[in-house]
FIDREN-631430 format. One record per residue (C-alpha): residue in one letter; residue number from 0; y, x, z. Coordinates in Angstrom, 3 decimals. Each point is the difference from the previous one (the first is absolute). Example, Ala and Ser with C-alpha at 12.3 -4.5 7.8 and 13.67 -1.06 7.14 Angstrom:
<pts>
PT	a	0	-4.500	12.300	7.800
PT	s	1	3.440	1.370	-0.660
</pts>
This chain:
<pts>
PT	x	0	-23.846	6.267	-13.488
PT	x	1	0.980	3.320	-0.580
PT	x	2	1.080	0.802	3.526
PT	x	3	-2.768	-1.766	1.709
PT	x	4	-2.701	2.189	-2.209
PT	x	5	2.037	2.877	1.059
PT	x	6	-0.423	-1.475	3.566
PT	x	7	-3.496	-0.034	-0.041
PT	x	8	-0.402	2.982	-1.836
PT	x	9	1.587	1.835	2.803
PT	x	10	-2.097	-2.347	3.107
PT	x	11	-3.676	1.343	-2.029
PT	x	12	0.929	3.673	0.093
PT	x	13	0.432	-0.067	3.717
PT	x	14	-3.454	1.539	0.370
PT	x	15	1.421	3.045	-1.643
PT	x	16	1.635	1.028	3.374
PT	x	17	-1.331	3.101	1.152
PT	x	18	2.036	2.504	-1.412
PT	x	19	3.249	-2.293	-0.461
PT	x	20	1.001	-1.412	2.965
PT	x	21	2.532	-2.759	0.668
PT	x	22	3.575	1.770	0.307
PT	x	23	3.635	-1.916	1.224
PT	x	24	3.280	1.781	-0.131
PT	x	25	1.974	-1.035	2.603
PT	x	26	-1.019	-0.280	4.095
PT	x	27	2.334	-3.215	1.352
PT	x	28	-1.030	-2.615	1.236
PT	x	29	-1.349	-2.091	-2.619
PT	x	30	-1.850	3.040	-1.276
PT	x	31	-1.485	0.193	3.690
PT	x	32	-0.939	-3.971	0.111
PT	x	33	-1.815	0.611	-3.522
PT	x	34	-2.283	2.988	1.918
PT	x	35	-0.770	-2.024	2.575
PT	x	36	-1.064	-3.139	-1.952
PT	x	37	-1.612	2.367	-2.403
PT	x	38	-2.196	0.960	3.040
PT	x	39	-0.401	-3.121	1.556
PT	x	40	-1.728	-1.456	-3.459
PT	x	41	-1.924	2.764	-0.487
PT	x	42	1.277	1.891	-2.723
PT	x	43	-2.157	1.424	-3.246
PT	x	44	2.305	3.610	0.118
PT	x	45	-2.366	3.163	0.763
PT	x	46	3.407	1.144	1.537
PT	x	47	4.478	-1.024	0.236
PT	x	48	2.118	2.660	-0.744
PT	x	49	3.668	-0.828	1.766
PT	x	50	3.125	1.733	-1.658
PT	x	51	2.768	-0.256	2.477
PT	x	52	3.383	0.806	-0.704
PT	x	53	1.419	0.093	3.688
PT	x	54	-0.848	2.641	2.498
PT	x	55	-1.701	-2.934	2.146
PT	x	56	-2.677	-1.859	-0.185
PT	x	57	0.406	-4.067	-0.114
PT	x	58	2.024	-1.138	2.095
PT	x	59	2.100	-3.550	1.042
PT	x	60	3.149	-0.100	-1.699
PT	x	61	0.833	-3.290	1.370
PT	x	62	0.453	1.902	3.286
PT	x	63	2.004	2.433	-0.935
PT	x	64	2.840	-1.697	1.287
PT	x	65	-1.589	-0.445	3.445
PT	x	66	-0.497	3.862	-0.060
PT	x	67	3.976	0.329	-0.972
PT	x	68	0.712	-2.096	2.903
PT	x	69	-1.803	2.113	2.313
PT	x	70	-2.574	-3.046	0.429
PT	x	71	-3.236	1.913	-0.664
PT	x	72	-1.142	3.518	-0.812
PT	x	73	-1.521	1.522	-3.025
PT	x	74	-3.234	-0.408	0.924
PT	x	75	0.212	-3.974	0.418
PT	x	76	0.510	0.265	-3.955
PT	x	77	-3.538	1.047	-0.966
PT	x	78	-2.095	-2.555	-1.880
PT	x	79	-3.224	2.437	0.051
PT	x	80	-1.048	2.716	1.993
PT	x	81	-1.177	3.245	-2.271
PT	x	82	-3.698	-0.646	1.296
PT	x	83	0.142	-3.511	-2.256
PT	x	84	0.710	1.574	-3.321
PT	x	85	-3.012	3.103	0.639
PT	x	86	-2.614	-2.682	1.086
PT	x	87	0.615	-2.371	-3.039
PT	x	88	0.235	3.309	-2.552
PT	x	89	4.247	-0.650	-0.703
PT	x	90	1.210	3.321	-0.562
PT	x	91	3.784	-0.166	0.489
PT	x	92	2.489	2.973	-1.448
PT	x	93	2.958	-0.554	1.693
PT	x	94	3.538	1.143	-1.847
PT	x	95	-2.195	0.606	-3.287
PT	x	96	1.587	-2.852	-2.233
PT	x	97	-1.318	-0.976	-3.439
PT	x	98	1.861	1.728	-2.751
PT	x	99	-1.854	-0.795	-2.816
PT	x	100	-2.518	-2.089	-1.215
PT	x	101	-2.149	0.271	-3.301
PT	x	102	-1.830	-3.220	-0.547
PT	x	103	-1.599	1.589	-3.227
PT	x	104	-2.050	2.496	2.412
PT	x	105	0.289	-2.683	2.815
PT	x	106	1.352	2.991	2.476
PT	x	107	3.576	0.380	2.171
PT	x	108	0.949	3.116	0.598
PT	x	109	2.430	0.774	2.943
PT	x	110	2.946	1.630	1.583
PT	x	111	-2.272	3.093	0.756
PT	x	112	-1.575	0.020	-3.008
PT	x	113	-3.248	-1.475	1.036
PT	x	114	-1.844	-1.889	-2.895
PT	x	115	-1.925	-2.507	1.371
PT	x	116	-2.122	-2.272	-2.433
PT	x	117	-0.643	-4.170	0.912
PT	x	118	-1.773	-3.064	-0.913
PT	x	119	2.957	-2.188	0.844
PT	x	120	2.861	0.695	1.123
PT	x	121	2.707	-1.621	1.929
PT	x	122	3.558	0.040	0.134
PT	x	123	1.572	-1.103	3.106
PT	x	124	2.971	2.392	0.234
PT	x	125	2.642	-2.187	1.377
PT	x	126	3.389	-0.578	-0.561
PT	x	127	3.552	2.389	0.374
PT	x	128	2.981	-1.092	1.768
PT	x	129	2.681	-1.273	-2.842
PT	x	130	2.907	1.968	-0.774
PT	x	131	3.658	-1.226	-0.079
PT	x	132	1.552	2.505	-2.141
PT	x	133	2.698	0.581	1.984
PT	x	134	2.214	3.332	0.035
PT	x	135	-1.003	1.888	2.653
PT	x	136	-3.510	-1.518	0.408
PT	x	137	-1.367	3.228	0.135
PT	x	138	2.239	1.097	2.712
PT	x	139	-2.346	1.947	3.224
PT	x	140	-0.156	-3.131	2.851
PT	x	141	-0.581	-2.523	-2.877
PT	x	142	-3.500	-1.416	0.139
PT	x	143	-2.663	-2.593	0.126
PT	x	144	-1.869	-2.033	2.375
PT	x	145	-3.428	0.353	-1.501
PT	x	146	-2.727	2.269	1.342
PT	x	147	-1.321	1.606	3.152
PT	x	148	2.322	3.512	-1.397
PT	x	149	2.912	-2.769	-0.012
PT	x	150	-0.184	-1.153	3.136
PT	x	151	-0.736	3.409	1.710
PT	x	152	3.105	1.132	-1.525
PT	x	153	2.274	-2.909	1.124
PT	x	154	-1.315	0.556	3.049
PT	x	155	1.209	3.393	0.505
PT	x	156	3.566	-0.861	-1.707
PT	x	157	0.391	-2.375	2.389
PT	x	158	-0.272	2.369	2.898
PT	x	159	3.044	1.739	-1.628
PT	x	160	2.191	-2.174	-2.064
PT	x	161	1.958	-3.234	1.562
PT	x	162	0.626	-1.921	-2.857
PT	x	163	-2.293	-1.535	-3.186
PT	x	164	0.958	-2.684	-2.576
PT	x	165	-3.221	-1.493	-0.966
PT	x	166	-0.027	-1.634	-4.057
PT	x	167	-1.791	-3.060	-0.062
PT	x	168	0.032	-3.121	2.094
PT	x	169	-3.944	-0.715	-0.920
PT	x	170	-2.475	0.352	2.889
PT	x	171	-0.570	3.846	-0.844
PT	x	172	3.525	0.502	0.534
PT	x	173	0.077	-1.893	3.324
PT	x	174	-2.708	1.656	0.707
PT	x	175	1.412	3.343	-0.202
PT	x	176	3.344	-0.889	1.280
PT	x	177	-1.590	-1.828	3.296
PT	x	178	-2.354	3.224	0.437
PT	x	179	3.225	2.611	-0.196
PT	x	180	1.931	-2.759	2.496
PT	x	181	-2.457	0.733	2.579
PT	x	182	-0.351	3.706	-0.096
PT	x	183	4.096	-0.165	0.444
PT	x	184	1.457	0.390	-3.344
PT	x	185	3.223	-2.139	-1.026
PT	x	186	-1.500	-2.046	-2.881
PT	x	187	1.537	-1.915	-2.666
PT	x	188	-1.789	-2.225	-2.843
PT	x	189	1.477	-0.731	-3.449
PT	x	190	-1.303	-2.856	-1.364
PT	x	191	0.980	-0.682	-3.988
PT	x	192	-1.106	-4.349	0.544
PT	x	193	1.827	-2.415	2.006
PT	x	194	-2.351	0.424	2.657
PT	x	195	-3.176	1.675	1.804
PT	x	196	-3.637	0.043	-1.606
PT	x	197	1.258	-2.009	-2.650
PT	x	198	-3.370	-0.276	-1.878
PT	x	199	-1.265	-1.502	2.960
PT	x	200	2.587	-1.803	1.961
PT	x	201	2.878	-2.740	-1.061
PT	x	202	3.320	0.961	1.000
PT	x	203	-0.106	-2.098	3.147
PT	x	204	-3.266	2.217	1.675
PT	x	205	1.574	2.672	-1.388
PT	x	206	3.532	-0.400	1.873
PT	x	207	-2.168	-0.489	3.239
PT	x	208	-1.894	2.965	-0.602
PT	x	209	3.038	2.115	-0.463
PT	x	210	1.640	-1.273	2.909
PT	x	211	-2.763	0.846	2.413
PT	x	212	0.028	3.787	-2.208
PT	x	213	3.283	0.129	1.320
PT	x	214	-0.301	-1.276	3.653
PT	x	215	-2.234	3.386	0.201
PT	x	216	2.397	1.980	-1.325
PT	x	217	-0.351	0.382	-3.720
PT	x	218	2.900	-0.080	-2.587
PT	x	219	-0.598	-1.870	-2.779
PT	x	220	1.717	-0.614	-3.378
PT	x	221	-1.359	-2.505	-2.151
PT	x	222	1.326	-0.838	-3.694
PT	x	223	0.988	3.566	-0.443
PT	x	224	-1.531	3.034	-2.013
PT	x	225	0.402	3.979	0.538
PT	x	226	1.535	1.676	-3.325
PT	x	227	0.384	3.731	1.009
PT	x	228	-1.909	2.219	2.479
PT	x	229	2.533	2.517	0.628
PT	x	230	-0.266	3.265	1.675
PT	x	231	-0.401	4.217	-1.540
PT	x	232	-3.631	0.343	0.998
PT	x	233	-0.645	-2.399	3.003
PT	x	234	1.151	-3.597	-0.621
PT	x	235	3.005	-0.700	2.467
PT	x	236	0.766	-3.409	-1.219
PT	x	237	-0.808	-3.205	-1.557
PT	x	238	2.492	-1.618	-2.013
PT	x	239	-0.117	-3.581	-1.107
PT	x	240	1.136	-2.369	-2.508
PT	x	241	2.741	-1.344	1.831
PT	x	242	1.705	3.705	0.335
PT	x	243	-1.202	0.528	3.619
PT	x	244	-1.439	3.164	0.557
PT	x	245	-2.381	0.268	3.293
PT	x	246	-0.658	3.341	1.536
PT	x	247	-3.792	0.796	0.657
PT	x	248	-2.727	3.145	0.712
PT	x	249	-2.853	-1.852	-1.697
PT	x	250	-0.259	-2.768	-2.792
PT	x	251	-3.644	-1.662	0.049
PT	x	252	-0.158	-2.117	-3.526
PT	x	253	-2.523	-2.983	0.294
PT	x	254	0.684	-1.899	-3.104
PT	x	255	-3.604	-0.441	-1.522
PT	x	256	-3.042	1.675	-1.575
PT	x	257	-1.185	0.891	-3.024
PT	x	258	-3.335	-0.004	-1.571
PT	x	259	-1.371	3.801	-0.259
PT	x	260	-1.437	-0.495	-3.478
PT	x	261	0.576	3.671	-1.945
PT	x	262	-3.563	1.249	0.342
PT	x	263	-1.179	-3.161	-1.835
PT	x	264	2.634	-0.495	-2.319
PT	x	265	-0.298	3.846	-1.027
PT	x	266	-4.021	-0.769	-0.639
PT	x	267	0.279	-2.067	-2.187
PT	x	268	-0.042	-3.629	2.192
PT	x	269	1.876	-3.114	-0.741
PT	x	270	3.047	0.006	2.586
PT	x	271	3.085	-2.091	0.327
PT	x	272	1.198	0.226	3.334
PT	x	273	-2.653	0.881	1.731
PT	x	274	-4.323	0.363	-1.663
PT	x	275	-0.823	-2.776	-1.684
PT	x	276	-2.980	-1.308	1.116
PT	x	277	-2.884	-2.756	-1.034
PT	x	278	-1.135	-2.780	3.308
PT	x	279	-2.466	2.466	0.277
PT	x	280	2.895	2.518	0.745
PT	x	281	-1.384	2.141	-2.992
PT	x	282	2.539	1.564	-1.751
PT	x	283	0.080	0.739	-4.432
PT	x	284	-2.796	2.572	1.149
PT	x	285	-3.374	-1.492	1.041
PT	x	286	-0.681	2.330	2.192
PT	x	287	3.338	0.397	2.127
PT	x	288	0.848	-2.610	2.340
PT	x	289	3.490	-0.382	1.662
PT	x	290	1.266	-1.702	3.149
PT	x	291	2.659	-0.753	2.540
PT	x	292	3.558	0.783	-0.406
PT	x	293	-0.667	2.429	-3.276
PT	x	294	-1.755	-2.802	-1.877
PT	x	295	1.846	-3.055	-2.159
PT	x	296	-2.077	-3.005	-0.522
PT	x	297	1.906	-2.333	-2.403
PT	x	298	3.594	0.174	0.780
PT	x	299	-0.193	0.947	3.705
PT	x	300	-0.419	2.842	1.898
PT	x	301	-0.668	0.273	3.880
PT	x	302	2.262	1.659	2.796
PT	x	303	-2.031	-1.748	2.972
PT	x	304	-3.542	1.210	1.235
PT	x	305	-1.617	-3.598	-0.262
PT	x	306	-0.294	-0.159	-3.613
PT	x	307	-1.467	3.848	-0.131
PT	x	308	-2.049	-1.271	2.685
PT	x	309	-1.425	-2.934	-1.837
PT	x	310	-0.582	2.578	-3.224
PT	x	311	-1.677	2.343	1.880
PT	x	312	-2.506	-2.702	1.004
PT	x	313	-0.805	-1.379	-3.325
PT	x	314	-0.606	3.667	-1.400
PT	x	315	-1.817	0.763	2.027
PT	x	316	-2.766	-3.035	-0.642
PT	x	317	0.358	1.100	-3.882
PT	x	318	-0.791	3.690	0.651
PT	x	319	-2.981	-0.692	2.151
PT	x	320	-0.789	-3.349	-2.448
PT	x	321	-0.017	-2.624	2.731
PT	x	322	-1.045	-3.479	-1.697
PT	x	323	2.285	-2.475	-0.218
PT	x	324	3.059	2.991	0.733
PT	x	325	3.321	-1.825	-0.642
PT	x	326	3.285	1.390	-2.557
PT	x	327	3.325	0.760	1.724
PT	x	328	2.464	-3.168	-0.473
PT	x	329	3.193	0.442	1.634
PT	x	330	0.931	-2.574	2.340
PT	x	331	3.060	-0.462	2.836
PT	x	332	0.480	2.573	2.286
PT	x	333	1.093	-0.430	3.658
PT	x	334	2.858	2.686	1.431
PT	x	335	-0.940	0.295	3.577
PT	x	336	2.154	2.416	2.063
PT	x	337	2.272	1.064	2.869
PT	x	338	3.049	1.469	0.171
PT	x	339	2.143	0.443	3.486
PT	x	340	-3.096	-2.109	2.019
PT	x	341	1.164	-2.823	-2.260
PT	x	342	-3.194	-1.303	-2.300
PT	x	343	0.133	-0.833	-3.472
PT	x	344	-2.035	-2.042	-2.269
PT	x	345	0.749	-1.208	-4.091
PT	x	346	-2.638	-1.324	-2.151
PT	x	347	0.713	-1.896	-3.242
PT	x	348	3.277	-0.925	-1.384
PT	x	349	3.755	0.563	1.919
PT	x	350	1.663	-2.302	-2.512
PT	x	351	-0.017	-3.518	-0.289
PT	x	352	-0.472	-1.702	-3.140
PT	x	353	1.926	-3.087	-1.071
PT	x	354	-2.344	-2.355	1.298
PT	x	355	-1.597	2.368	2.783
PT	x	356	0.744	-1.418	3.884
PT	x	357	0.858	2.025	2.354
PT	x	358	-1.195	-0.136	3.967
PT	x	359	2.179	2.303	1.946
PT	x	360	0.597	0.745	3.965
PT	x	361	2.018	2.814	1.440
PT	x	362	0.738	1.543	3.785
PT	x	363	2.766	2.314	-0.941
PT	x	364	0.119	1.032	4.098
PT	x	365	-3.741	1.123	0.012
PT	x	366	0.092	1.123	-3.798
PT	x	367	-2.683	-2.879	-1.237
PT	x	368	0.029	-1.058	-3.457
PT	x	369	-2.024	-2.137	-2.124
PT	x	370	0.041	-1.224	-3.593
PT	x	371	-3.151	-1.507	-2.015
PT	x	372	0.315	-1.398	-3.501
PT	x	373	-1.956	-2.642	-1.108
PT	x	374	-0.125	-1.146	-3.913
PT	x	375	-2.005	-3.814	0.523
PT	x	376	-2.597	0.427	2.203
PT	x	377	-0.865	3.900	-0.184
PT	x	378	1.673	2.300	1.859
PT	x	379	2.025	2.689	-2.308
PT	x	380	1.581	2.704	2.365
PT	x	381	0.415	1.037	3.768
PT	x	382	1.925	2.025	1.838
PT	x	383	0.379	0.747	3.634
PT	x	384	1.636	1.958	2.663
PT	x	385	-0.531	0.448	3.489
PT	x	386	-3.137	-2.253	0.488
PT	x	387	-1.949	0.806	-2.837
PT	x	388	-3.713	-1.199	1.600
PT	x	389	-0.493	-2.327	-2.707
PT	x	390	0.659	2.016	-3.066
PT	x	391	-3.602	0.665	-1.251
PT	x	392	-0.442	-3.693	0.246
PT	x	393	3.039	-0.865	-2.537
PT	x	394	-1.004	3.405	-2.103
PT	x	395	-3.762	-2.010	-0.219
PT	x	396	1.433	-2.875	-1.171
PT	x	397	2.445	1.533	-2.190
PT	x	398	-3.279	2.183	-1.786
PT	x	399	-2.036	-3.086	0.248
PT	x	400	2.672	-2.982	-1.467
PT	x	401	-1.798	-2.357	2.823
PT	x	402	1.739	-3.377	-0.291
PT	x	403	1.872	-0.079	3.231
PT	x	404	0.791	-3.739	-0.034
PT	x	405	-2.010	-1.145	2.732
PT	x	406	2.247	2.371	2.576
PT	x	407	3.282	0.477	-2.361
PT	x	408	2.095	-1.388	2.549
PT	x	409	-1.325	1.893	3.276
PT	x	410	-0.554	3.064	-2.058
PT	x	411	2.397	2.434	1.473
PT	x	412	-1.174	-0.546	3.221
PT	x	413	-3.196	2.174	-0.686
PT	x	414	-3.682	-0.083	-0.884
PT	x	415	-0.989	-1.027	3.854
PT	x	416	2.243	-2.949	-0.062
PT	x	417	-0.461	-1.575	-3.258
PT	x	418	-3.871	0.389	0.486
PT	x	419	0.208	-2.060	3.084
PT	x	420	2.255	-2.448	-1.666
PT	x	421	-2.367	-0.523	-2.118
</pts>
């Protein structure tokens, strides 16, 4: 009762606008889908102040690794053009980050000093790359695959350096490796599991995957971990567990993301591994939401854009009081991607259970997999490779626990087929 009088107490005050507008720290993605729905429902804010910590407005990091592979330019990154933010009264600061926040005054204060006062405020400032705590990790040509100032810099290594070892066999790190493969560089992933994308794949679909990596030239070494970067001031090598040492120019480590949750934690918010936050995505402080990959609700925290996606919607409906606005509920999240022309799709579980069945179909040649898992008559998990058109039916009935039972034993042949057959 508590929070929810909190709640409200914070909703009635939103008349008291004028002077204290709405402020966010942090300019991704998620941060730019909140603006937009923000505008599109009509928001109560006399003004949004936007504290950016990159030198760039938003931007699509999910193409980032187009842009590495010479795909697209910079410009086919921008989510708004400048003219969007001065017609809807945004004001961005670009590389002025959030250093402080006072939720006694209700003001941030930033990187340049500027104190700038707010009626709510929220957090959306991302996650960091995760570090591996290796000797030598901070070696010059050891880096990150995260941001636009990431990939501009791989770009121009890989206009002078032949060789990279890329640490992390999860999409990011295919990513990155695939994107340095085209622009010429001699690439080679270390994976620490048995096999590729291992959060998303079984070990089957990921064998396939890594033999169609290698039919375009990647190395790859799976079940094996880096334990030294060696090298005096640039790294020079890479060696692993099993004694071999592998000679490189540039190291690119991919091996997760952690929430960036300092500015809360050091105001006096409840973190854990990332903001705790309320359905409502409030956080301890009624009048400081958080969102995205920063933000913990419950036990998990969120590395894909969906979820932020999904928050950014339902805040949006609280802030401007929409009736009937829903609470954030986690749910299953599809991986849909492509790596080396070769689509990708994972939604639900990758393990059976001890009564689950399994459906499966392969076409090692043309790198086609299947799997679904079905527990009764609900389907529990899919994954796919190659032909991957009817993923977002399986991820709907994976969200939605439809009883399949009526199609159970035409289901892998798609949504089109088992609708006729019925």
């Amino acid at each position: 009762m508590l929070r929810l009088f909190s709640l409200l107490e914070a909703l009635s005050s939103m008349e008291h606008t004028q002077d204290n507008p709405l402020v966010i720290c942090g300019h991704g993605m998620v941060a730019q889908r909140l603006l937009e729905q923000l505008v599109a429902q009509g928001h109560p804010f006399s003004r949004i102040v936007v504290f950016n910590g990159e030198p760039f407005a938003a931007y699509n990091r999910i193409q980032l690794s187009s842009l590495l592979a010479d795909q697209i330019q910079e410009t086919d990154l921008e989510l708004k053009p400048w003219q969007w933010f001065h017609k809807h009264r945004i004001e961005v600061h670009q590389h002025e980050p959030v250093t402080h926040i006072s939720p006694g005054q209700r003001q941030v204060t930033t990187a340049c000093g500027r104190t700038q006062s707010y009626h709510t405020l929220v957090l959306a400032t991302g996650a960091q790359p995760s570090r591996l705590g290796l000797p030598g990790e901070d070696l010059d040509g050891v880096m990150n695959f995260r941001d636009l100032a990431d990939t501009r810099t791989l770009i121009r290594q890989a206009k002078s350096h032949r060789r990279a070892v890329v640490i992390g066999g999860g999409f990011l790190g295919l990513e990155a490796a695939e994107g340095l493969r085209t622009r010429g560089m001699d690439v080679t992933v270390l994976h620490r599991s048995g096999h590729l994308l291992n959060r998303q794949l079984n070990p089957i679909a990921g064998d396939i995957l890594k033999q169609k990596l290698q039919q375009r030239g990647l190395s790859i070494r799976t079940g094996t971990s880096p334990v030294s970067l060696l090298g005096r001031n640039q790294v020079r090598a890479v060696e692993l567990s099993d004694g071999t040492v592998l000679a490189t120019d540039l190291v690119v480590i991919a091996t997760g993301i952690e929430p960036n949750k300092g500015l809360a934690a050091d105001a006096g918010l409840n973190c854990d591994r990332g903001i705790r936050v309320t359905p409502n995505l409030m956080t301890s402080n009624p009048h400081i939401y958080a969102l995205g990959e920063c933000c913990q609700f419950q036990e998990h925290t969120f590395g894909l854009v969906e979820p932020g996606y999904e928050q950014a919607r339902i805040l949006a409906q609280l802030l401007c009081q929409v009736p009937g606005a829903r609470v954030f509920e986690p749910g299953e999240v599809a991986t849909r991607l492509k790596i080396s022309d070769l689509p990708i799709f994972s939604c639900g579980r990758i393990v059976p259970g001890e009564h689950t069945e399994i459906v499966e179909w392969q076409d090692r040649t043309h790198a086609v997999y299947g799997q679904l898992l079905l527990d009764g008559n609900r389907l529990a998990g899919a994954i796919l490779l190659g032909d991957t058109a009817n993923g977002p039916w399986y991820s709907e009935l994976i969200r939605s626990g439809a009883d399949v039972s009526r199609y159970r034993d035409t289901i892998a042949f798609g949504k089109t087929y088992c609708d006729a057959a019925a």
